[in-house]
TIMI-449123 format. One line per field, with one value per residue (C-alpha): residue number from 1; chain; x, y, z. Coordinates in steps of 0.1 Angstrom, whole numbers, plus 5000, padded with zeros to 4 digits. Example, Ala and Ser with C-alpha at 12.3 -4.5 7.8 and 13.67 -1.06 7.14 Angstrom:
BEGIN
n (1_2)
chain (A_A)
x (5123_5137)
y (4955_4989)
z (5078_5071)
//
This chain:
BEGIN
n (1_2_3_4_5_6_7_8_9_10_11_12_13_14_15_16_17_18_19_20_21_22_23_24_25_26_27_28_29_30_31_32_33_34_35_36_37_38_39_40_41_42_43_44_45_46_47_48_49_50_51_52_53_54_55_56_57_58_59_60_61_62_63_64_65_66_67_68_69_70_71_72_73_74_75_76_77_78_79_80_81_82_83_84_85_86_87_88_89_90_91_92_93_94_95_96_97_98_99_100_101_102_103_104_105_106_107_108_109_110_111_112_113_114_115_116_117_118_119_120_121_122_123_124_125_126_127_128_129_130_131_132_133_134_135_136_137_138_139_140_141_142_143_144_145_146_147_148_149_150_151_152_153_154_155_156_157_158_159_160_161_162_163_164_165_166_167_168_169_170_171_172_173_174_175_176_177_178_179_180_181_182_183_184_185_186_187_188_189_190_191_192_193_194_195_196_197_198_199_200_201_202_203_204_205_206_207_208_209_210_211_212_213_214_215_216_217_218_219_220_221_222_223_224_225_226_227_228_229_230_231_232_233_234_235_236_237_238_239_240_241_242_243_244_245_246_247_248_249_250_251_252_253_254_255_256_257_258_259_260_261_262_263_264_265_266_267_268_269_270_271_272_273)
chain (A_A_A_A_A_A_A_A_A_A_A_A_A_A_A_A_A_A_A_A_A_A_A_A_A_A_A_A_A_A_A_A_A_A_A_A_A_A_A_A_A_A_A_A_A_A_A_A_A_A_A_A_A_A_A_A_A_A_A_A_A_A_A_A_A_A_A_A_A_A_A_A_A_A_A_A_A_A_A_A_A_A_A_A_A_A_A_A_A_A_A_A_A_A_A_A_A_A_A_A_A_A_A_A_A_A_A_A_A_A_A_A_A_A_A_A_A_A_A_A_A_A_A_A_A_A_A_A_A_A_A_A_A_A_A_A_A_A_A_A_A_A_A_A_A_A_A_A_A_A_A_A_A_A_A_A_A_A_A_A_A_A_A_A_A_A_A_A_A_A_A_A_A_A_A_A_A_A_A_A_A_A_A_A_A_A_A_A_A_A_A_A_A_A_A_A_A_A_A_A_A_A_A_A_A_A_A_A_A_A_A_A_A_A_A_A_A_A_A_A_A_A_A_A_A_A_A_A_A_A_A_A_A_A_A_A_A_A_A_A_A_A_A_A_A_A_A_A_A_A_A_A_A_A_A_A_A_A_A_A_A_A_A_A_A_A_A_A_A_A_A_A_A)
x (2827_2831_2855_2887_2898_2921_2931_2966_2987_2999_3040_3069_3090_3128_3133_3114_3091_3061_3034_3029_2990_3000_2964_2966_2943_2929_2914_2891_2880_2840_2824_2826_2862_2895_2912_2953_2946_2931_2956_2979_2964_2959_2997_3006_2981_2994_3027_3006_2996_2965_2949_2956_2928_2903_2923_2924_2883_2876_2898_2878_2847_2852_2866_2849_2863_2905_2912_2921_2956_2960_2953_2976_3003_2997_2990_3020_3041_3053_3042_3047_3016_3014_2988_2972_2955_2929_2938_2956_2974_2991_2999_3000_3018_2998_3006_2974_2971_2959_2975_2954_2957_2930_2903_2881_2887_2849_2853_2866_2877_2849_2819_2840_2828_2860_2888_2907_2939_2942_2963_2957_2962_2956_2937_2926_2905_2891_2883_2909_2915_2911_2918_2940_2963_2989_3016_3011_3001_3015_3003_2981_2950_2935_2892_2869_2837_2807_2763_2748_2715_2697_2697_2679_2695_2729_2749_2785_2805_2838_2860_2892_2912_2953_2975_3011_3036_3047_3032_3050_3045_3002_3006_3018_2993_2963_2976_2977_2937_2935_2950_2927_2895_2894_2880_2895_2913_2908_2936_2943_2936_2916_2936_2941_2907_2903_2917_2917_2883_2865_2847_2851_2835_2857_2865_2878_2908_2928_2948_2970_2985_2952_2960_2997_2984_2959_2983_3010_2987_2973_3009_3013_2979_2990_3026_3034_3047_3051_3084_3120_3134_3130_3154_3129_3097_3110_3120_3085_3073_3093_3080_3047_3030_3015_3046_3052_3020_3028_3059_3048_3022_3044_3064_3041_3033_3051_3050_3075_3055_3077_3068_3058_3070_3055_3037_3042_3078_3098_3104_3143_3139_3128_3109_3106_3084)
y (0503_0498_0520_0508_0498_0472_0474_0463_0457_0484_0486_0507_0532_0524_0558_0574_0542_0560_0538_0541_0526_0516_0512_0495_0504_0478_0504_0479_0484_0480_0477_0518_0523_0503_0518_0513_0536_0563_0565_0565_0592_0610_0608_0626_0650_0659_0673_0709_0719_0739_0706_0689_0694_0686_0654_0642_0650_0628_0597_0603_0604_0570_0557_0573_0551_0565_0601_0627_0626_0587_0600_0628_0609_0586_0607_0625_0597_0602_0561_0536_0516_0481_0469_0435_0427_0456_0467_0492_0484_0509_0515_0550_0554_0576_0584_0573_0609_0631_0657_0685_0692_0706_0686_0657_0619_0622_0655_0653_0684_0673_0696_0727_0751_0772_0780_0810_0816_0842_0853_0844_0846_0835_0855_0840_0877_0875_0835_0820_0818_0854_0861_0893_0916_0901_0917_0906_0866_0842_0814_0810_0792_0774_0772_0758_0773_0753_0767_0755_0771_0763_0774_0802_0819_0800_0807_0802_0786_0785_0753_0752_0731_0731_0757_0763_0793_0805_0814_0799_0763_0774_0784_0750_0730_0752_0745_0709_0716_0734_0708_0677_0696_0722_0746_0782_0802_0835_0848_0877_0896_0918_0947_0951_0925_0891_0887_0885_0908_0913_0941_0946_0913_0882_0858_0825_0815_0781_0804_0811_0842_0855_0859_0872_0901_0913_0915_0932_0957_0957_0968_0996_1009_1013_1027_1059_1058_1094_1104_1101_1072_1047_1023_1041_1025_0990_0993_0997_0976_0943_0956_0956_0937_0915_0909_0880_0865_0880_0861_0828_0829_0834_0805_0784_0799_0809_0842_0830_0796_0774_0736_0759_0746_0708_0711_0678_0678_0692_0730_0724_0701_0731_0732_0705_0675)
z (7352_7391_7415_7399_7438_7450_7484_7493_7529_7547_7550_7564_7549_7553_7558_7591_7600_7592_7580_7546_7527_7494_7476_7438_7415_7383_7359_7335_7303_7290_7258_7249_7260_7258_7294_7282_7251_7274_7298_7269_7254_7285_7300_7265_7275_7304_7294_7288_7316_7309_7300_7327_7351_7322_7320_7358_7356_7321_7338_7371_7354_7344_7379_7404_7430_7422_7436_7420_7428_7423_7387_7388_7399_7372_7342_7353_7353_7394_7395_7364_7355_7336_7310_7322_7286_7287_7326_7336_7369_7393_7426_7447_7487_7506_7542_7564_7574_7543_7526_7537_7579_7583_7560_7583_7573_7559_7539_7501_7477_7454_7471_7471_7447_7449_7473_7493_7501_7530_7559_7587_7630_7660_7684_7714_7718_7690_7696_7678_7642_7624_7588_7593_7571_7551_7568_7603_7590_7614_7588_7554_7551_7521_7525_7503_7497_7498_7495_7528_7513_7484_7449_7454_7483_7484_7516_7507_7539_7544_7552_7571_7543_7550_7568_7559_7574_7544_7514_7484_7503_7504_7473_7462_7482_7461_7428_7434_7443_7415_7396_7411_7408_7381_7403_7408_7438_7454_7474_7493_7527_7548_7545_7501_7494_7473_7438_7410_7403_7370_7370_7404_7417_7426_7403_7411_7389_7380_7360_7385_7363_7370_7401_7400_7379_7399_7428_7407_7399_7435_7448_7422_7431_7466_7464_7452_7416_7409_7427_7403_7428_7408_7433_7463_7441_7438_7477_7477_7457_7471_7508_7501_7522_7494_7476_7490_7486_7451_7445_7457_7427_7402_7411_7400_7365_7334_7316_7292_7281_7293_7316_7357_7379_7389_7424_7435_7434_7467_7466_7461_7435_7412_7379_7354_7350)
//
């Protein structure tokens, strides 16, 4: 079916002069699939979000030349497309520098096989970067996890992916991963562990309520929930050193079943489409 690629000029924002790519992509059809009525289908997909990641990977599988989030950004409906006969034609701005600050020009999302979110330091005595408690963080990292063994005795690795200071803008950058790839988070410390767990081992989850829930229960674990103060125990809770790690998850979920809150749009910009 051919990478779907069509390289186009580079140009400058009127905005800040940064160099902008703008790449457009020609997504043709073949003999076993007519492309327009799969993206069609696939943009009405893509209004419920736990379907979402299934749907970037069945586009994908058929374009293996268009990145995940040139598809995101089209099944989401952040950039129009038009239908050339039985092409679909769109184009995505990407800054030349990637998303992710800490991922090489030569390394892709794809061979993760799932990702952390941790606190983390630096400490020049300790040589540098240290994954630490999360109440003395100075940043939080995102690293994908990736067997440098073999099958039978895998050694999981861990890849320096994208740092951010706070953790509600981290936590936005790994549900766009989770998003593009389908693959699931861990998050936590060194202090309180890795979550969520089931049955005590880790569990990677795309879920991201997964997550908030094993953190809420994390904190009530830890404070003490047996005094009368009930205005002391939410002190506590709030304080807790995970809490905000805590609060940054569920800002990207929904308990009530309502659209979460769309991480590719800027943090003020709030929830919605």
């Amino acid at each position: 079916m051919g990478d779907g690629l069509d390289r186009g000029a580079w140009r400058m924002t009127d905005t800040n002069q940064q160099a902008v790519a703008r790449t457009t992509y020609r997504l043709h059809s073949s003999p076993m699939q007519h492309t327009p009525g799969v993206i069609a289908w696939a943009i009405n997909g893509y209004a419920f979000p736990k379907d979402r990641s299934t749907l970037i990977k069945v586009v994908r599988a058929g374009f293996s030349g268009v990145p995940a989030f040139a598809i995101q950004q089209l099944l989401s409906g952040a950039v129009g497309h038009t239908v050339e006969g039985d092409v679909v034609v769109f184009t995505v701005d990407t800054p030349p520098e990637q998303r992710f600050n800490n991922l090489g020009d030569d390394q892709t999302l794809d061979h993760f096989e799932w990702f952390e979110l941790v606190a983390c330091r630096n400490d020049e005595s300790e040589g540098g970067i240290v994954q630490c408690e999360a109440g003395c963080a100075e940043f939080w990292g995102i690293y994908g996890r990736s067997n440098h063994g073999t099958q039978e005795e895998p050694e999981y690795l861990a890849t320096a992916i994208h740092d951010e200071f706070n953790p509600l803008e981290a936590v936005q950058i790994a549900r766009q991963i989770a998003i593009e790839t389908g693959k699931g988070f861990n998050a936590g410390d060194v202090q309180y562990g890795f979550f969520p767990r089931l049955a005590g081992q880790l569990k990677p989850a795309t879920d991201f309520t997964e997550i908030a829930e094993d953190l809420t229960y994390a904190i009530h674990e830890d404070i003490d929930l047996t005094g009368d103060d009930e205005g002391q125990r939410e002190d506590d809770f709030e304080n807790h050193p995970l809490a905000e790690l805590r609060e940054a998850f569920v800002e990207f979920l929904s308990y009530s079943g309502s659209d979460e809150r769309d991480p590719y749009k800027l943090l003020d910009e709030g929830t919605g489409q």
